[in-house]
C-alpha positions, -999 to +999 in steps of 0.1 A: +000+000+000+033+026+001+033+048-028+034+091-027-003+094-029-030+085-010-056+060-028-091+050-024-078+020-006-059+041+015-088+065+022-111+037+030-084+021+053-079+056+077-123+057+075-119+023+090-098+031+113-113+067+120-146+047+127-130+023+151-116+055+175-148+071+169-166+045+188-135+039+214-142+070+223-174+074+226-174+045+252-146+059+267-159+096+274-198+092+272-195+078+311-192+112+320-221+124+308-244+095+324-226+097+356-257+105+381-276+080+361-255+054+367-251+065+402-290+071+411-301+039+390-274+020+414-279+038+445-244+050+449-228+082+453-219+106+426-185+101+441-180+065+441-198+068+400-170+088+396-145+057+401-156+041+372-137+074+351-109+068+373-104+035+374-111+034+337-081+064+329-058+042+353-060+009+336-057+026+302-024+041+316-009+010+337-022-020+312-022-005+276+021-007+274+024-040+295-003-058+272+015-041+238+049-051+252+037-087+257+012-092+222+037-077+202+044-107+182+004-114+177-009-111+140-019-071+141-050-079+123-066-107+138-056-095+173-074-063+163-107-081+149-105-100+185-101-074+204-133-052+184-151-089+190-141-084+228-149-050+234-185-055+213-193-085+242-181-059+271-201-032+260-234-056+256-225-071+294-231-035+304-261-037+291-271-058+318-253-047+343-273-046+376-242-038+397-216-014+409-189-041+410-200-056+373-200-020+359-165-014+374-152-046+365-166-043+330-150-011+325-118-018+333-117-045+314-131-026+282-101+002+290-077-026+282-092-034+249-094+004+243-061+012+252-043-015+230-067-013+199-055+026+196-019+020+200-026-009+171-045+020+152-019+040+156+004+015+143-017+004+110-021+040+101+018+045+104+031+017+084+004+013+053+006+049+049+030+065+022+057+082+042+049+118+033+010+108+044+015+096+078+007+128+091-024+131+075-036+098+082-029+097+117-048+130+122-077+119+109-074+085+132-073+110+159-100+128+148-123+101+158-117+106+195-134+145+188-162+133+168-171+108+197-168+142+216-186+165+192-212+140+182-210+102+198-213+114+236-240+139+229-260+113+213-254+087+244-264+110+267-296+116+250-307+084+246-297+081+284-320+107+290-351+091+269-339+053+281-319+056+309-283+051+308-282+010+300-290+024+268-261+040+261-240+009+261-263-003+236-253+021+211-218+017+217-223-021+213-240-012+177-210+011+169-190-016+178-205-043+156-198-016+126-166-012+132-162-051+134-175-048+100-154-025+085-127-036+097-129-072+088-132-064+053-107-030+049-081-041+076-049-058+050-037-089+059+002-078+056+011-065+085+045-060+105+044-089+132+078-084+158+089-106+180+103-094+205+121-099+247+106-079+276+144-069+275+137-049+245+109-035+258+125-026+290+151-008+271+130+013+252+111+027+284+149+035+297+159+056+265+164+090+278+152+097+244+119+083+247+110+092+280+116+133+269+095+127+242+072+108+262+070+139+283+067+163+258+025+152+249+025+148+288+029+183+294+011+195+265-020+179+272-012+189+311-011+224+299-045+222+283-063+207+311-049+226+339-070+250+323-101+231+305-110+210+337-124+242+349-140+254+319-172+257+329-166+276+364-150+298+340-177+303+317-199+314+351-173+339+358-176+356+327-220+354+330-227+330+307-264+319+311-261+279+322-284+275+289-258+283+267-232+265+283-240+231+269-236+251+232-201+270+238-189+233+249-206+220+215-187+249+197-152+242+218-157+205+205-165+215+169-134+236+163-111+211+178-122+194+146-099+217+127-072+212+153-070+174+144-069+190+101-040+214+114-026+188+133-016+168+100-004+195+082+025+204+114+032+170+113+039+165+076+070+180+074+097+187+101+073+182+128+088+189+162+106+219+148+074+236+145+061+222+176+085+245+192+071+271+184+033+257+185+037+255+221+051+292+227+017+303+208-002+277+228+012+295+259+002+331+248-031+319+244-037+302+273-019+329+297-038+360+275-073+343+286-064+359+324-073+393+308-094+382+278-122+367+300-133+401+315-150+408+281-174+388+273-169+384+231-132+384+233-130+354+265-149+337+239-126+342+209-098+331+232-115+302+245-118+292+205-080+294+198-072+277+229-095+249+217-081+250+184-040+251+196-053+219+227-048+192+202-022+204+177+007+179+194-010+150+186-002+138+156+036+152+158+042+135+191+029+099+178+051+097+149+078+111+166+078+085+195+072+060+170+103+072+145+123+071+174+117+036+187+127+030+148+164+042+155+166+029+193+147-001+195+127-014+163+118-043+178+094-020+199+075+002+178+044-017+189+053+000+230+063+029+213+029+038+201+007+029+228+032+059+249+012+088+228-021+076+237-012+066+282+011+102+277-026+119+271-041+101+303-011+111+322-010+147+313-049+150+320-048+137+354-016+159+364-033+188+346-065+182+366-048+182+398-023+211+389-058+227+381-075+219+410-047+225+434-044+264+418-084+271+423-082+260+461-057+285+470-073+315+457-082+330+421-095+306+396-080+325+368-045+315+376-049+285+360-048+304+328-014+318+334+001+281+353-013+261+318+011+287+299+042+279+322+038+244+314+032+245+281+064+264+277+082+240+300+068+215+270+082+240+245+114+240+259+113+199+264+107+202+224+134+226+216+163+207+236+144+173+218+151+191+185+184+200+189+197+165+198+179+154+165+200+180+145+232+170+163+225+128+155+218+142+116+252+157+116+273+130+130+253+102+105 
């Protein structure tokens, strides 16, 4: 499938894949939005709900390199169809559930699935791609997690609401059994199947090299949510009526659609060079939202660039870790691309927390101006990354 262009079998390939993330997440974030469902249908606390997002994001993080490191040498595409097969029979079980216990169980189960069927996204989308189109393709395979934002959790939360939230899983169970589809009949059968020792795995999580650009999406993403967790109390600062919060979220989701577009163009051509400088912009506009929030129409143009600069690393970052398990350790591409997605989960919680320790100690809107110092403690992580690549071109 390598050529310079993108084909229709190309094309149809990434809307495979595209598809399959969509309805990842979708199961993966539409939790949130059924939360007091969940917890009044099972007479629990909103509290204790709240573990099954936890517990999910934790498993994702702790089980999605461990499982790639050990099914490296599996057959990528029938491990994949498995794995779909697997996630369509956990999502149907919660269905049924009638239990705290089951639900938590069944979700942390279904975060393994989720977590390893991205990183094998990632991978197909890497290697069946012409060089000079990974970019592209991989954006759109990430677009798929802000459609199931924009469109897939909106949609399970309504049908919550009309059916109550056992519901839900039976839409992501349907979405499931498409992608199943699809992907049975797009996904080639010629795939790169490694063998490879825990040693070699090991050695790639000790690379200094990988675990700086491991950090780099880390802090990015940190930088975002330090900020973004507390969106909506921001929103109420500046008067927004709680009736048109719901649609600014909509219209924050819809424009990070053109993030994951822009996102494929940075990463197309010398990738982490312009990173650099992404995240000193990324920075301004985060910081600038400390003064831009006191007027109403210009908190709101702000609030759109920061939505459209929140996701422009993605891309970048997952090639990159993945070029540079190429050079280091080739024999681990597989735990190399998994480090994007568990990178994500860990910068969210630590931005969260960051986040949440700022707003106790006084003024909610210094978690504008603490998101910009980390994202240019990310810039600089990206500069310093940059340079070492320049020095390893010269001595080659």
């Amino acid at each position: 499938m390598h050529s310079t262009k993108l084909s229709k079998r190309h094309w149809l390939l990434i809307s495979t894949l595209t598809l399959l993330t969509f309805v990842l997440g979708t199961s993966e974030f539409v939790i949130v939005g059924i939360l007091t469902d969940i917890s009044s249908s099972l007479h629990i606390t909103n509290a204790k709900a709240g573990t099954l997002v936890s517990a999910f994001a934790i498993t994702f993080a702790i089980a999605t390199p461990l499982v790639m490191s050990s099914t490296s040498h599996f057959p990528k595409r029938k491990w994949m169809l498995f794995l779909i097969g697997t996630f369509i029979v956990l999502n149907a079980l919660c269905v049924i559930s009638t239990s705290y216990i089951m639900l938590l169980a069944l979700r942390i189960m279904t975060a393994i699935v989720t977590g390893v069927l991205i990183s094998l996204a990632m991978i197909v989308a890497s290697e069946t791609m012409p060089i000079n189109k990974r970019g592209i393709a991989i954006s759109f395979v990430f677009g798929g997690f802000t459609l199931a934002n924009v469109v897939g959790v909106p949609i399970g939360v309504v049908i919550a609401d009309s059916y109550g939230w056992n519901a839900t899983f039976m839409l992501t169970t349907f979405l499931g059994g498409l992608a199943f589809l699809a992907s049975f009949f797009v996904l080639p059968t010629r795939l790169s199947q490694i063998r490879s020792s825990i040693r070699d795995q090991f050695s790639l999580m000790t690379n200094p090299r990988i675990l700086m650009a491991f950090f780099i999406p880390a802090l990015g993403f940190g930088a975002t949510y330090t900020v973004f967790t507390y969106l909506v109390p921001i929103l109420k600062g500046m008067e927004v009526p709680n009736h048109s919060i719901s649609l600014i979220l909509f219209g924050y989701g819809f424009i990070s659609i053109f993030s994951n577009i822009l996102a494929g163009k940075i990463a197309s051509h010398n990738a982490i060079g312009r990173l650099r400088f992404v995240f000193l912009v990324q920075a301004v506009v985060l910081t600038s939202l400390f003064w831009t929030t006191n007027h109403f129409i210009l908190g709101l143009a702000n609030l759109g660039l920061m939505s459209l600069m929140g996701i422009l690393l993605t891309t970048s970052t997952q090639l990159y870790l993945i070029d540079l398990a190429g050079i280091y350790q080739p024999k681990a591409t597989g735990l190399a691309a998994s480090l994007m997605p568990v990178a994500s989960n860990v910068g969210i919680a630590f931005g969260s927390a960051l986040g949440g320790i700022v707003y106790h100690q006084g003024n909610l809107m210094n978690v504008t101006w603490v998101g910009g110092i980390v994202t240019v403690c990310a810039s600089l992580l990206t500069f310093f990354s940059h340079r070492l690549d320049q020095k390893q071109k010269k001595s080659a």
